[in-house]
Every structure is written in C-alpha cells, then in structure tokens.
C-alpha positions, 0 to 999 in steps of 0.5 A: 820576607821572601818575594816569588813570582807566582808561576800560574801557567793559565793566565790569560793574556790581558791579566798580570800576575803579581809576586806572591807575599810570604807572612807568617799567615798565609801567601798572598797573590793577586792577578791584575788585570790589565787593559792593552792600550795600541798594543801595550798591556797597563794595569789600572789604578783600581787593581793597584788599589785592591793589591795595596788594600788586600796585601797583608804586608800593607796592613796598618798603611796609608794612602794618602793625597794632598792638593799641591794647586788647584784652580778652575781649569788645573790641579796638582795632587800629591799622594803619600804612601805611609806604613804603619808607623807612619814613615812616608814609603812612596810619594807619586804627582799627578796633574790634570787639565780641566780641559784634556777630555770630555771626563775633565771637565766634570772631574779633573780633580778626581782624575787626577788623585786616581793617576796620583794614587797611581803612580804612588803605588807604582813607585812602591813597585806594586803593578809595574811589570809591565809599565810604571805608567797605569792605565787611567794615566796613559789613557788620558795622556792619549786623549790629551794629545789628541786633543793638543794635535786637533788643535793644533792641526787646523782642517783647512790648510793655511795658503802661504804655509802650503806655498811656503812648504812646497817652495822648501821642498822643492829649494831647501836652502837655509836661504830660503827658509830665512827669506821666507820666515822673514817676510812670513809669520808661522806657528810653531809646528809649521817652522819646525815642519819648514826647518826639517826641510832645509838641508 
C-alpha cells in the first residue's frame, strides 16, 4: 500500500497532519492535533489512539497492556501492538511514580498505561512527525523534574556550602576542593556544583 503525506495547505499550527492511507476503500487522513510544550509541538496519546482505531489498515488489531511491576508507590506497563493474525508489530514501556505529580497519587497506574499506549503506537510510527515522546509523557516528565529539583534545591541555603562555593570560586584549586570535601560532607549537586569550580 502506498503512503503519501496529506498536503493540506490550511492546517493550523498546533494540528499535525498524518500520511494519508490507500486501501482498496477509501484514503484515510487524520490531523493530530498537538499540544506545544516550551515551544515544541507533541501529539497526545488520545490522537494516537483515534488514528490506530479509525485507521483501516489496523483493523482486526490489538492494543494491549500487561503490568511488568506494580507496587504501592511504582509501576511498569508494557503495551503490545498485535495485527490481526496476532504477531506482536510493536511494543512500548512506560513507568510511573505515585509520587511525580498531584495526577499520581490517584492514578499512577493509568498514567502510566496511557504513556505505555503511547509510545506503543509511536514506535508503530503513528504520530511521531514531530517527536516519538507524546504529550502526556513530556508533560509529566516536566512536572517529575520540577518536583526532583524543588527537592532538591532547598529555599534556604546551606551556610557551610555557601562559604564552601565562594571559597571554590574565589580559589579553584583541586587542593582546595580536597580539603574542603574532606572536612565537609555535601550533596550530590553541591559536589558536582563545587567540582565545576576547580580548574
């Protein structure tokens, strides 16, 4: 079957236009819309999901998921992408933390089958014009980091890792980082912060 890319010359910016699908009935094309993450564009899982669903090429298909682990604060999905004949085409993992975001602590589970589904379907090539990574996923990914780095970056500044840092910047010799990470104990971001410091 031939595969041409739909030329729609009125697309709006935030939809993603999918290769139009020959079969013997009809052409099939399908605009994802995308939603624009710090100045990306990414398709969400659903349009993925309505492209594999309404595609006569995947009809018969399968979409499945199976729990690889799943505990009270993590879980591992695997999703399955099987033709008719039931030959696994693609496969995608997804893994989620009950405690990245507000969303998580309810549904971790589910989140983590939709980013599952996801990249199933991306790694089948559906929707993946612009990034393999969907929407959902970047998403939480972002609000995962933000989390890790509010953590990570106390409000109020540790006194000895201050003196420590403007001692380092104002002397930065591997001496003085031994000396001072000898007598001193510091987190992992402030050693690397401290060992970009010494020339």
């Amino acid at each position: 079957m031939a595969s041409t890319r739909s030329p729609l010359a009125t697309t709006p910016k935030n939809v993603e236009s999918a290769p139009a699908v020959d079969t013997p009935q009809q052409t099939f094309i399908h605009n994802f819309k995308t939603t624009n993450i710090k100045g990306k564009e990414y398709v969400e899982v659903n349009q993925r999901i309505l492209y594999f669903r309404n595609n006569p090429i995947y009809s018969g298909w399968s979409l499945e998921s199976e729990v690889v682990h799943l505990d009270d604060q993590s879980c591992v999905i695997r999703a399955i992408a099987k033709d008719k004949d039931g030959r696994v085409i693609s496969v995608g993992f997804a893994q989620e933390d009950r405690t990245s975001s507000n969303i998580n602590k309810t549904s971790y589970v589910e989140n983590c089958e939709t980013s599952a589904w996801g990249r199933c379907l991306a790694n089948l090539g559906i929707g993946i014009e612009t990034s393999i990574a969907s929407a959902n996923e970047v998403s939480m990914a972002i609000a995962k980091q933000d989390r890790q780095s509010s953590v990570q970056s106390p409000t109020t500044p540790d006194p000895t890792y201050q003196k420590a840092f403007e001692f380092l910047k104002a002397n930065p010799t591997k001496e003085n980082l031994d000396k001072i990470t000898a007598k001193y104990e510091f987190n992992r971001i402030q050693l690397i912060n401290l060992n970009a410091l010494v020339k």
